[in-house]
C-alpha positions as CSV (number, residue, x, y, z in Angstrom):
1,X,18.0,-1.9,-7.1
2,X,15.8,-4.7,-8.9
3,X,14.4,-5.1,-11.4
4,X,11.7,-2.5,-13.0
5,X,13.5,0.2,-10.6
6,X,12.3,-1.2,-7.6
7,X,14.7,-1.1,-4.5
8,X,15.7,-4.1,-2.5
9,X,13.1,-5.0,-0.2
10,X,10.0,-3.3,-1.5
11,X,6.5,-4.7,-1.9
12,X,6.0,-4.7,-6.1
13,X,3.6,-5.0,-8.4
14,X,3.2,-4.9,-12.0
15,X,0.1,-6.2,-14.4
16,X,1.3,-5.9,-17.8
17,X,-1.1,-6.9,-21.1
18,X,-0.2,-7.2,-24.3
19,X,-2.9,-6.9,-26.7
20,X,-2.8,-9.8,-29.6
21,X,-5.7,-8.7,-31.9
22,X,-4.7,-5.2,-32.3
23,X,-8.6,-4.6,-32.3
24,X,-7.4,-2.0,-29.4
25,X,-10.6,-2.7,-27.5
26,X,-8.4,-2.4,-24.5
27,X,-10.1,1.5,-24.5
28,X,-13.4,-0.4,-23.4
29,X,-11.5,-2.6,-20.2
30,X,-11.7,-1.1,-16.8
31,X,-9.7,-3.2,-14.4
32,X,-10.1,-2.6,-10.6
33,X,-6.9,-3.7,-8.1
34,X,-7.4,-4.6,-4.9
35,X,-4.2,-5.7,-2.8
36,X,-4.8,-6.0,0.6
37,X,-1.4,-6.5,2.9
38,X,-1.8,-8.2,6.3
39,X,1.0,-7.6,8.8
40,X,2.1,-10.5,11.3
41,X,3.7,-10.5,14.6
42,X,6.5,-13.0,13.7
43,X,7.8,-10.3,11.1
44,X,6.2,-11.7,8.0
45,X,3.1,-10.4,5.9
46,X,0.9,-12.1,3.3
47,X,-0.9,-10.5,0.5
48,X,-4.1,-11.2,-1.0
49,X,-4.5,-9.6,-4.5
50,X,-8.1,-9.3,-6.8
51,X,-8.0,-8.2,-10.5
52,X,-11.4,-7.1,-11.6
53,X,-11.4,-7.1,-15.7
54,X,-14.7,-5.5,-17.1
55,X,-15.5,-5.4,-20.8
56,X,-17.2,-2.2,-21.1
57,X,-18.1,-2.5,-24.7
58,X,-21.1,-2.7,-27.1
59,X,-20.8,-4.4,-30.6
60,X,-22.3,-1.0,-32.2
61,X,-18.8,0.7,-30.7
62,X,-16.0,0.5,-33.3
63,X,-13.1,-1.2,-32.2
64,X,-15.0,-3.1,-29.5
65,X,-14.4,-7.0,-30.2
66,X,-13.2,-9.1,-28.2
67,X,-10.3,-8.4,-25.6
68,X,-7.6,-11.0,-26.2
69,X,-4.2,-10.2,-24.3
70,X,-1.8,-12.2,-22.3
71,X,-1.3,-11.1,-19.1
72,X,1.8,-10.8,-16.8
73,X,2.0,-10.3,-13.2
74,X,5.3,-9.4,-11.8
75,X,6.3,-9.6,-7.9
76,X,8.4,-8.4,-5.8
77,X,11.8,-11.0,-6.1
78,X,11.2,-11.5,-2.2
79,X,8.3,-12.5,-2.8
80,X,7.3,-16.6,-1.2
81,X,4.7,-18.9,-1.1
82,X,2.9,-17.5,-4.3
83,X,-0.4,-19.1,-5.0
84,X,-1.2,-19.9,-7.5
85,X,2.1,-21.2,-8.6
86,X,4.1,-18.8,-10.4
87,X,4.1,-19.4,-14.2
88,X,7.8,-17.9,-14.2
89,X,10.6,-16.6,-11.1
90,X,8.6,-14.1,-9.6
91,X,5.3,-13.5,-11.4
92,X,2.1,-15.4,-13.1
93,X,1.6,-15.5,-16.9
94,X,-2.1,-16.1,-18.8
95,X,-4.0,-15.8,-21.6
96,X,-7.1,-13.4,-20.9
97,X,-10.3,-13.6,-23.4
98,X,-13.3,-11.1,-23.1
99,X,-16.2,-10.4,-24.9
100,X,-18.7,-7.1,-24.6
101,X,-20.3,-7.3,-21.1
102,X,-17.9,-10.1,-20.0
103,X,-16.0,-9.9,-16.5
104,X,-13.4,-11.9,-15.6
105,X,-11.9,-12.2,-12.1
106,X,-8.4,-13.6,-10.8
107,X,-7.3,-13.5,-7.5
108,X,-3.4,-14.8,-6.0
109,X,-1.5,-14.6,-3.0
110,X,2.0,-14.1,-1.8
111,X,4.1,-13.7,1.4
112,X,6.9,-10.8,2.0
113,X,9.6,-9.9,4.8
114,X,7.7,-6.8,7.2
115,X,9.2,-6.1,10.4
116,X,8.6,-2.5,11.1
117,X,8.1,-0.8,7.9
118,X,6.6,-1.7,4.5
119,X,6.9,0.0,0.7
120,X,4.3,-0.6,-1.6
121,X,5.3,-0.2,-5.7
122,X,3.0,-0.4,-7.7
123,X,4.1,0.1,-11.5
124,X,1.4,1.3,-14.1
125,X,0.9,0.3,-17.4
126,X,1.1,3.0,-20.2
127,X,-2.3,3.2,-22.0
128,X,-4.2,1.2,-19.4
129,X,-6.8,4.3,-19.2
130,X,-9.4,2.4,-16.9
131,X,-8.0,1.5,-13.6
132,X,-8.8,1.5,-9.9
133,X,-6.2,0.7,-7.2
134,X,-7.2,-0.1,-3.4
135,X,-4.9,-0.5,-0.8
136,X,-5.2,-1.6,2.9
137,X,-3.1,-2.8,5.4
138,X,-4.0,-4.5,8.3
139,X,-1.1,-4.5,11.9
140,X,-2.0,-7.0,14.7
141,X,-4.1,-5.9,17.1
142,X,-0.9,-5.2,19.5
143,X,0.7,-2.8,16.3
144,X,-0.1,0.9,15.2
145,X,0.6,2.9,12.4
146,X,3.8,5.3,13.1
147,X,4.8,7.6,10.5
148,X,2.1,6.7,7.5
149,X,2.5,9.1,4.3
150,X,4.3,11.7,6.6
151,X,1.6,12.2,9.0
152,X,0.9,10.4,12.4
153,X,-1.6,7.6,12.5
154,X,-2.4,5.6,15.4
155,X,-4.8,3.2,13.7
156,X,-4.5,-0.4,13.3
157,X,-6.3,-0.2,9.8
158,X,-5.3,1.7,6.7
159,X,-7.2,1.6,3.2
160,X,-6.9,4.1,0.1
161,X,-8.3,4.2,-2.8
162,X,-6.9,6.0,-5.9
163,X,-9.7,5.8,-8.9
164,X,-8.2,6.2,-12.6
165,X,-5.1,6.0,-11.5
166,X,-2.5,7.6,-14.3
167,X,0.7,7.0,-12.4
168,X,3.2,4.8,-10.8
169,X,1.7,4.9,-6.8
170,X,4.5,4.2,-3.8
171,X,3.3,4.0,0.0
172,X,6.2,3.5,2.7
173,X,4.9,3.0,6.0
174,X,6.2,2.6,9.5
175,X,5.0,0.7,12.7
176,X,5.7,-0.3,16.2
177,X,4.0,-2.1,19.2
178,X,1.1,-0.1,20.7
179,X,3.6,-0.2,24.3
180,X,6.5,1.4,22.5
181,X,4.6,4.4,21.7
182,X,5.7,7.3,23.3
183,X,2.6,9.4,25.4
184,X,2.8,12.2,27.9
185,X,1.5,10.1,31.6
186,X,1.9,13.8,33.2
187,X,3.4,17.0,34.0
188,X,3.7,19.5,36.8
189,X,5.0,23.0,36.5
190,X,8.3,23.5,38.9
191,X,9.0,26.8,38.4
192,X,7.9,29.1,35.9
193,X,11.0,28.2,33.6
194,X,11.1,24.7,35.0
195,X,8.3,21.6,33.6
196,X,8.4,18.1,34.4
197,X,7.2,15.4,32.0
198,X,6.5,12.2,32.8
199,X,6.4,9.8,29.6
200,X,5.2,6.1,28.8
201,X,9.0,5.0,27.9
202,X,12.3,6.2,28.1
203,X,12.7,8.8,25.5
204,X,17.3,8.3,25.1
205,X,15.9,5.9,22.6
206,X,14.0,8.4,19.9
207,X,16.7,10.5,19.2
208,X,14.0,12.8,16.8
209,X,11.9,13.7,19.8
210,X,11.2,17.3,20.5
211,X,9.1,19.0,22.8
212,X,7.7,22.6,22.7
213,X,5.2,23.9,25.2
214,X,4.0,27.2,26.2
215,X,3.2,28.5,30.0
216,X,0.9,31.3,30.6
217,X,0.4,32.7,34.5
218,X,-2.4,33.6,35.9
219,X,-2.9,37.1,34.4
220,X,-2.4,35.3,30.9
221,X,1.0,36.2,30.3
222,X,2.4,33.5,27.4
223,X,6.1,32.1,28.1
224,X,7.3,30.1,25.6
């Protein structure tokens, strides 16, 4: 496990402020997340993150001065190739100013290990009331989704969006090459206990693989 409970290998993400005016006009901020993974053949991915800070504010709200924090953005520690350059190991560190109606905007990138599965952390902040996540993941046009959230996807694209988000969000997915995928090519009834499948690829290597099917006759009879 590293650091902030995040297990070896995962995809992390943490933006972290720390008010310094103690005005708390952090109640007026709504900050929007977009990370946006793209998956490459050769086993790596890159990551292209946008922070969207809004000052929501009006100078006839108490409390609603301007927003001086310093920010911290912590990665993943196998994260590479972090652009900007990273203001410490692992993570970007800045000073963020906003005034009523102001909107500030930074964006960075990043590279990660993804051969045939990817988890997603991303850690929320306690008290950060306004706040949109979006998530997509792109796979090469020769990839598709596998097991995605528990349920079978066979698309190449995958976005979600979770609005005021209140909690810690996690998304482990899994993919293969569009060939390995295992589809029925055909089947002919031998005998009425007796069916032959014919499949895209040898199924000795998906040891999970189960197959039910049902056989009615010709009056309708079911045999399961």
């Amino acid at each position: 496990v590293s650091s902030w409970g995040a297990l070896e290998g995962e995809d992390f993400l943490a933006i972290i402020e720390s008010n310094f005016l103690g005005l708390k006009s952090n109640r007026y901020i709504r900050r929007t997340v977009s990370h946006n993974t793209l998956v490459e053949e050769s086993g790596m991915s890159t990551h292209a993150v946008t922070v969207v800070w809004e000052h929501l504010g009006r100078d006839s709200f108490p409390f609603s001065g301007e927003y001086h924090a310093r920010v911290r953005i912590y990665l993943s520690e196998k994260a590479s190739d972090i652009n900007p350059m990273p203001s410490f190991q692992h993570g970007i560190a800045f000073e963020l100013h906003l005034s009523p109606f102001q909107k500030k905007i930074l964006t960075f990138s990043y590279s990660m290990p993804a051969k045939n599965e990817y988890v997603f952390r991303y850690w929320k902040q306690s008290g950060v009331k306004r706040e949109t996540l979006q998530k997509s993941i792109l796979l090469p046009p020769s990839f598709r989704f596998g097991l995605l959230d528990n349920a079978l996807c066979t698309e190449e694209l995958y976005t979600i969006t979770k609005p005021e988000l209140m909690e810690d969000y996690r998304l482990h997915v899994h993919w293969q090459r569009e060939d390995d995928i295992l589809r029925v090519i055909s089947h002919e009834l031998i005998n009425p206990s007796t069916i032959c499948i014919e499949f895209s690829s040898p199924v000795k290597n998906k040891p999970h693989l189960s197959i039910c099917c049902r056989v009615s006759d010709s009056t309708g009879t079911n045999y399961p």
